[in-house]
C-alpha positions in Angstrom: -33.3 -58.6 38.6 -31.1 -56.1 36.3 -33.8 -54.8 33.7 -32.1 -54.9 30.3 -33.3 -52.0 27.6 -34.8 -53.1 24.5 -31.7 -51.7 22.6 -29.1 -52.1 24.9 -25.4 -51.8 23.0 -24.4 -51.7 19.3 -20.9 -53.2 18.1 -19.8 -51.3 15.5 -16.2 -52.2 13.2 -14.2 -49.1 12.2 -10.8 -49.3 10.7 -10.2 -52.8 11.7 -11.1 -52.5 15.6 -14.3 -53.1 17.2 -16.3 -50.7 18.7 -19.1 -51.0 21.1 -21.2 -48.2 22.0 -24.0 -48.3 24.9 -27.5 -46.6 23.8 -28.7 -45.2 26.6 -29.4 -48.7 28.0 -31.4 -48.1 31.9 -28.7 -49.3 33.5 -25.7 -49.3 31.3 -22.9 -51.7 29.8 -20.3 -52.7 31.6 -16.6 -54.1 29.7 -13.9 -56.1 31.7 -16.1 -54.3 34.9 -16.5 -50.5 34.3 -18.9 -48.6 33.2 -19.0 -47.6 29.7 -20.6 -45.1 26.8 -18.4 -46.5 24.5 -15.1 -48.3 24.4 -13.0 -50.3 21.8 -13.2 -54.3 22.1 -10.5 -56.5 23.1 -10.3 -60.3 22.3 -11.9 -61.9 25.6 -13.3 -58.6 26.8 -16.2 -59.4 28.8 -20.1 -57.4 28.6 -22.3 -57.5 31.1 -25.5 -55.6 30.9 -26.1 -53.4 33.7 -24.3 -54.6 36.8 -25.3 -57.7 37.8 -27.3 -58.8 34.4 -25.8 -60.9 31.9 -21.9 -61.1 31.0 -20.6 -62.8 27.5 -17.5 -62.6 26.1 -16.0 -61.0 23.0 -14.7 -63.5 21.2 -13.0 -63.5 17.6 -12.6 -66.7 15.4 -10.0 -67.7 13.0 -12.3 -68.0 10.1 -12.2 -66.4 6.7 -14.2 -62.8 7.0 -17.6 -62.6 5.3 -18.5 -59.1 3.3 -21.8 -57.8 5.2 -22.0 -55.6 1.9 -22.7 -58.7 -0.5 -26.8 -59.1 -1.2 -27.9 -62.7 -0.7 -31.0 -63.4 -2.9 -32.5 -66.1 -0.7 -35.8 -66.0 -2.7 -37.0 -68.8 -4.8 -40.1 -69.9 -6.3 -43.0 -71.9 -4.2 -42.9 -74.3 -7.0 -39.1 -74.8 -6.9 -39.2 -75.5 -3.0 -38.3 -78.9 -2.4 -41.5 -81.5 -1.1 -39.3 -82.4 2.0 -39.2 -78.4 3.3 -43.0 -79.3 3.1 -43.6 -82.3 5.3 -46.4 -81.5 6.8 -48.2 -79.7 4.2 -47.3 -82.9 2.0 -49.0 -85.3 4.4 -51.9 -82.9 5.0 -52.2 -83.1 1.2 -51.8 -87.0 0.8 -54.6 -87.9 3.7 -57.1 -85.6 2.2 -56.5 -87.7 -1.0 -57.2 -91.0 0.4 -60.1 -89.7 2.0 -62.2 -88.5 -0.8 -60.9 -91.8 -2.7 -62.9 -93.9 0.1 -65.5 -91.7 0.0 -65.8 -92.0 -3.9 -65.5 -96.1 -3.6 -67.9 -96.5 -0.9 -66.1 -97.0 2.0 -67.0 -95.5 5.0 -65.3 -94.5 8.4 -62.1 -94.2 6.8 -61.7 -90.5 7.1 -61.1 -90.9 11.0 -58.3 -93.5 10.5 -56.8 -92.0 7.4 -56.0 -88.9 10.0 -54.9 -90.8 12.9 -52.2 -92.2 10.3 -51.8 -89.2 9.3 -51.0 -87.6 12.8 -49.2 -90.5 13.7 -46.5 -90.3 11.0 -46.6 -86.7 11.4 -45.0 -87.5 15.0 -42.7 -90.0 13.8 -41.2 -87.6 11.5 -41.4 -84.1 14.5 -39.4 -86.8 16.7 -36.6 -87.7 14.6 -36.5 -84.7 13.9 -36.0 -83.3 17.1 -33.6 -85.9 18.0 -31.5 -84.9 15.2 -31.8 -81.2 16.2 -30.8 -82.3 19.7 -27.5 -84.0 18.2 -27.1 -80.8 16.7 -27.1 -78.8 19.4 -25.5 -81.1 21.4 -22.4 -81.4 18.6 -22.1 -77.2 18.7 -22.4 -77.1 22.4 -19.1 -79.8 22.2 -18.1 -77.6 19.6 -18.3 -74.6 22.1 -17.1 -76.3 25.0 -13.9 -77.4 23.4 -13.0 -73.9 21.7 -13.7 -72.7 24.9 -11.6 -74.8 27.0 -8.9 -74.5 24.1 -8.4 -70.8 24.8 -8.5 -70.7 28.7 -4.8 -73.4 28.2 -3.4 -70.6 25.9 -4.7 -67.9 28.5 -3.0 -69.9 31.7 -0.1 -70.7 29.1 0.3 -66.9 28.4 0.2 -65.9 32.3 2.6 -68.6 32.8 5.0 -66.6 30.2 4.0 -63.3 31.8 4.8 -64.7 35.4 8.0 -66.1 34.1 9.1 -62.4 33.4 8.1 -60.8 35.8 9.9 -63.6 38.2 13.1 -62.7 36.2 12.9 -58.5 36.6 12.4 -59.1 40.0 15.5 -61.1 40.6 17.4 -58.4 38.3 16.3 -55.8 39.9 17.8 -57.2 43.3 21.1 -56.8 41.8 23.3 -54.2 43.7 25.5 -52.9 40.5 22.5 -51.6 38.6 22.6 -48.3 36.9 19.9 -45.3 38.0 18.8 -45.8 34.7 19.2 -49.4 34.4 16.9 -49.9 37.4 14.3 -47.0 36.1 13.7 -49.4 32.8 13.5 -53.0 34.4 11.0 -51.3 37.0 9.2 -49.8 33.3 8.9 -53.0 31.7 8.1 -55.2 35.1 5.2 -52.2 35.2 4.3 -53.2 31.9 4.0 -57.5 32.6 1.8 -56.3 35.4 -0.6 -55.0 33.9 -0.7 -57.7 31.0 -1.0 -60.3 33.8 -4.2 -57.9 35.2 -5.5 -57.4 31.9 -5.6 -61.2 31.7 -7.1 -62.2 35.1 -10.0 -60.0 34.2 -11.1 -61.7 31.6 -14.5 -63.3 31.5 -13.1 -66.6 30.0 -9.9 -67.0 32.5 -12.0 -66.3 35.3 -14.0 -69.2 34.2 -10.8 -71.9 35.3 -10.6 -73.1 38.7 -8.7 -71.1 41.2 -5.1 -71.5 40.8 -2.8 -72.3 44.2 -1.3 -69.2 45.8 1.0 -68.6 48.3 -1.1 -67.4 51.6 0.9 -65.0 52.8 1.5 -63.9 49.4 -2.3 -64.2 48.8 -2.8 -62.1 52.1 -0.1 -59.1 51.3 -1.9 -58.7 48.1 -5.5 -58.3 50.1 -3.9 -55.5 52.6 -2.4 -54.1 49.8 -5.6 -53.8 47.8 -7.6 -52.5 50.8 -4.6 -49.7 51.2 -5.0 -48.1 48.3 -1.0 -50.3 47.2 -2.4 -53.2 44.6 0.6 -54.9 43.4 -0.2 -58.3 40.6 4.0 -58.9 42.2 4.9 -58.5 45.5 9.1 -57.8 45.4 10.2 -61.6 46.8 12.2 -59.7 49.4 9.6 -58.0 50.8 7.4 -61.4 50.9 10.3 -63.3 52.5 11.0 -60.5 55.2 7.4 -61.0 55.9 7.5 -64.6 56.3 10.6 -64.2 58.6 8.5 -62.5 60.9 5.6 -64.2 61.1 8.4 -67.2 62.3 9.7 -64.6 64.6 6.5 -63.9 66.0 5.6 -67.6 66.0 8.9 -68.4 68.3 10.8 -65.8 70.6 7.9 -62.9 69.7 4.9 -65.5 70.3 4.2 -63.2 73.9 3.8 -60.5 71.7 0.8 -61.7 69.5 -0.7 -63.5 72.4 -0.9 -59.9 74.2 -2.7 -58.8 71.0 -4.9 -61.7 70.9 -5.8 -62.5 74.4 -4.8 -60.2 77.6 -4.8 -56.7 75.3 -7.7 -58.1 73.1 -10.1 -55.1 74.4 -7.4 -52.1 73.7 -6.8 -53.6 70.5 -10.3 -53.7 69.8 -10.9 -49.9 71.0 -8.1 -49.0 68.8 -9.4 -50.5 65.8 -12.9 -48.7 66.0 -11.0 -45.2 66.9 -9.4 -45.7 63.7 -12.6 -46.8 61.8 -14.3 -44.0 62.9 -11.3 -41.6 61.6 -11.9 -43.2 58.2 -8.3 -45.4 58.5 -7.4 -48.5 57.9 -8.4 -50.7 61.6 -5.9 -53.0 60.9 -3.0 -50.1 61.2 -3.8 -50.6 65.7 -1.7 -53.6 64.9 1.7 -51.0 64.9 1.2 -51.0 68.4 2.4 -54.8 68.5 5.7 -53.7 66.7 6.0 -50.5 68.5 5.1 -51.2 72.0 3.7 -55.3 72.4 0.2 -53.9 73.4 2.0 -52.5 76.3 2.1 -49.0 77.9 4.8 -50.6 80.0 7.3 -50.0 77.3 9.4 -47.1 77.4 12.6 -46.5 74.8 15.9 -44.9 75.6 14.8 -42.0 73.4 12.1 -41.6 76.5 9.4 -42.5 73.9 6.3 -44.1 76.4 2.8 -46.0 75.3 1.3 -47.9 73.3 1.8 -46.0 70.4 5.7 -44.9 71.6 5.5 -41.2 71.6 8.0 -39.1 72.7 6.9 -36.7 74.7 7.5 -33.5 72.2 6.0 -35.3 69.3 2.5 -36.5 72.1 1.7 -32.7 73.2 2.6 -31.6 69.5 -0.7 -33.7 69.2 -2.5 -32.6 72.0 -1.8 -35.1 74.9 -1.1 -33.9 78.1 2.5 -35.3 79.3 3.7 -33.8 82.4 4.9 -34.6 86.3 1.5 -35.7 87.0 -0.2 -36.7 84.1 1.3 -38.4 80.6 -1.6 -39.6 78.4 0.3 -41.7 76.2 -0.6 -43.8 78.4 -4.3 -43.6 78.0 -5.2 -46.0 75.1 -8.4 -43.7 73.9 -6.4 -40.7 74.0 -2.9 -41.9 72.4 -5.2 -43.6 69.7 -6.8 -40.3 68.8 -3.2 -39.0 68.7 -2.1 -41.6 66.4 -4.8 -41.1 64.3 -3.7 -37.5 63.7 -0.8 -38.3 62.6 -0.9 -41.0 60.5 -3.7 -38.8 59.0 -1.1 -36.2 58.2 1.4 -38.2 56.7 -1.2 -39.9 54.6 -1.9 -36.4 53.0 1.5 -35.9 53.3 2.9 -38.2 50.9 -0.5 -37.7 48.3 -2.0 -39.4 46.2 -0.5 -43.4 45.1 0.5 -45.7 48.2 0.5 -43.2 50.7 -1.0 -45.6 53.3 2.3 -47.5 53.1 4.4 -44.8 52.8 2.6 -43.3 55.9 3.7 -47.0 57.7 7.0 -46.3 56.6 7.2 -42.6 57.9 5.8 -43.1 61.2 9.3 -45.8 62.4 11.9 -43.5 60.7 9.6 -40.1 60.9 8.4 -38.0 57.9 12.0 -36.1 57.0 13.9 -39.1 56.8 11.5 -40.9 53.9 11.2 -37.5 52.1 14.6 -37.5 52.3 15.3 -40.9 50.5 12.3 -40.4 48.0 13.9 -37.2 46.7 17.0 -39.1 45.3 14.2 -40.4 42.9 13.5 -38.0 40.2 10.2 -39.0 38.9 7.2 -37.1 41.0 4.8 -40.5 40.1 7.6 -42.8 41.3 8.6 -40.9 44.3 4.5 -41.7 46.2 5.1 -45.7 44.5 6.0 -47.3 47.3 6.6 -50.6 45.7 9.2 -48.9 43.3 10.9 -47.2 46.2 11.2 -50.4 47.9 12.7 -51.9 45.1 15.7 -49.6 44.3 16.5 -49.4 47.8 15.1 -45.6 48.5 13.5 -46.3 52.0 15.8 -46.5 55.0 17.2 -50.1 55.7 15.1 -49.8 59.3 12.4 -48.7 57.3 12.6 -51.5 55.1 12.3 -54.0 58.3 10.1 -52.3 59.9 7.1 -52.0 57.3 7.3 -55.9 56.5 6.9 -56.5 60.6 4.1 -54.8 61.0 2.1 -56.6 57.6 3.3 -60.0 59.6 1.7 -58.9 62.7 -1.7 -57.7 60.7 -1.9 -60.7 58.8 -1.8 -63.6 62.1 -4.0 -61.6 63.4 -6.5 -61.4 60.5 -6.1 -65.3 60.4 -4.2 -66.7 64.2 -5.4 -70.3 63.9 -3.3 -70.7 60.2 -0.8 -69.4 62.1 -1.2 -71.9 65.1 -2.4 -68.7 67.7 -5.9 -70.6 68.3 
């Protein structure tokens, strides 16, 4: 159980914006997710005390402000208190009365009944009042409820708006005749939709809604991309459709391909994914080989490149493999793995910081020179390791632009083969 500090956070207003400040809590406030010492306060940001304690949303009503600075006198006289803020003391009072009055006329044993009555109508009066506080809390809770419910439709209506947009700069910015700087702004503002549209989905009260449909290959280029280091909120609808083209490929004339993967080369694939584990990469980057070779070290190019992992033979000893008369290790999978680990290693710290996983994908079809090459016709440094905005103005090689979709097709049926009818 998160322990919560006695004086956890103070909200503060200053200049019209609130402020909330955490006071040295044990294990600290947390807005929209991150850690905080202090922070300004959004409409719908959420706070959660310490990590997994309790979350509430910031919420602001529509009501007319109240000045904190005017003094209330709530102080008034015990004789000017109405009776009925007295109940009990009232009927306390009232039996005592009748009691010595029975006493005084003679009659006895009355004192037990008089307080029976008394205790009796005491109850009557606790229970309707209860039920009326429970029709109170029952009307704010409806109260609540509705508000709540009330501003989750204006935050899917807003996403729908934001969506809408960013659905319409992606079709412009498919448009051939588009300036340098024509294409630098669309990509500025579609920039600027997406992180309204994350802003949104991160907060506490639209995460509250059910689920909303996605597409699943959509959903699933959006996971990759978030475990490579590339979050998109958009994936460009080319991209997405290239994909789906060859997940169909690989569900007709390809099918041999993913069937290798899955069944006959199941072990390789498998000692290729925990080589790259253990070199700290992504596992699911052993499915290039199905793009590159089939799972094969059959497969030889006319360039004379050999293995699972299609080296040439300059580019294998430049990595320390041993490729000669006698011996050619590209064929070994352990070895050619370790290999390929070194070099997508260097062109991850290569291309730097950004999506330098994908732009690491992209290097190793067309090589290193030939992405570098089309990323310097972009003149922004940030831009240039954005690997969704250089697949959107068209900076990657057109074989490039094939190849990186294929092999996202081939990691995703093999993360999930039985949606994709491989069982």
């Amino acid at each position: 159980m998160t322990t919560i500090s006695a004086h956890h956070f103070v909200i503060r207003k200053e200049n019209g914006s609130y402020r909330i400040q955490d006071l040295n809590s044990t294990n600290g406030t947390f807005v929209n997710g991150d850690r905080i010492a202090e922070a300004i306060l959004h409409p719908s940001s959420s706070i959660q005390l310490g990590s997994a304690g309790p979350e509430f949303a910031f919420l602001l009503d529509d009501g007319q402000p109240v000045d904190l600075n005017q003094t209330v006198d709530c102080w008034a006289p015990r004789a000017l208190v109405p009776t009925a803020n007295r109940p009990h003391e009232e009927l306390l009072s009232d039996a005592v009365a009748r009691a010595r009055t029975a006493r005084r006329t003679g009659i006895g044993d009355e004192t037990i009944r008089i307080m029976r009555e008394m205790l009796v109508t005491a109850m009557r009066r606790a229970h309707r009042k209860f039920k009326v506080a429970i029709l109170i809390l029952i009307a704010a809770l409806l109260a609540s409820l509705t508000f709540g419910l009330w501003k989750i439709e204006r935050l899917k209506k807003e996403k729908r708006d934001i969506d809408a947009e960013i659905a319409n700069l992606e079709a412009r910015l498919q448009q051939s005749a588009l300036s340098g700087n024509q294409t630098d702004q669309l990509a500025d503002r579609l920039d600027r939709y997406e992180h309204r549209a994350r802003t949104l989905e991160s907060s506490l009260l639209y995460r509250f809604q059910l689920p909303q449909p996605e597409d699943p290959v959509e959903h699933s280029i959006r996971t990759l991309m978030a475990e490579f280091g590339a979050e998109t909120y958009s994936v460009p609808p080319e991209f997405r459709e290239q994909v789906k083209r060859f997940i169909q490929h690989y569900q007709g004339p390809d099918r041999p391909h993913i069937i290798a993967a899955l069944g006959r080369s199941r072990q390789d694939v498998a000692t290729m994914r925990r080589i790259l584990q253990d070199a700290h990469l992504p596992p699911d980057l052993a499915y290039i080989a199905v793009v590159e070779s089939a799972v094969t070290t059959n497969q030889r190019s006319s360039a004379g490149a050999a293995g699972m992992w299609q080296f040439t033979a300059s580019t294998a000893r430049a990595y320390g493999l041993t490729v000669n008369r006698d011996v050619d290790e590209r064929l070994d999978v352990r070895k050619s793995t370790a290999a390929a680990c070194k070099v997508l290693r260097e062109l991850i710290l290569d291309f730097g910081a950004g999506s330098s996983v994908m732009l690491a994908l992209a290097a190793y079809n067309s090589g290193s020179t030939k992405v570098k090459q089309g990323i310097r016709k972009v003149v922004d440094p940030i831009k240039q390791r954005n690997f969704w905005y250089l697949y959107r103005v068209h900076a990657l090689p057109a074989e490039t632009r094939a190849y990186v979709p294929n092999v996202i097709a081939a990691m995703i049926i093999a993360r999930d083969p039985q949606q994709f009818r491989f069982s």
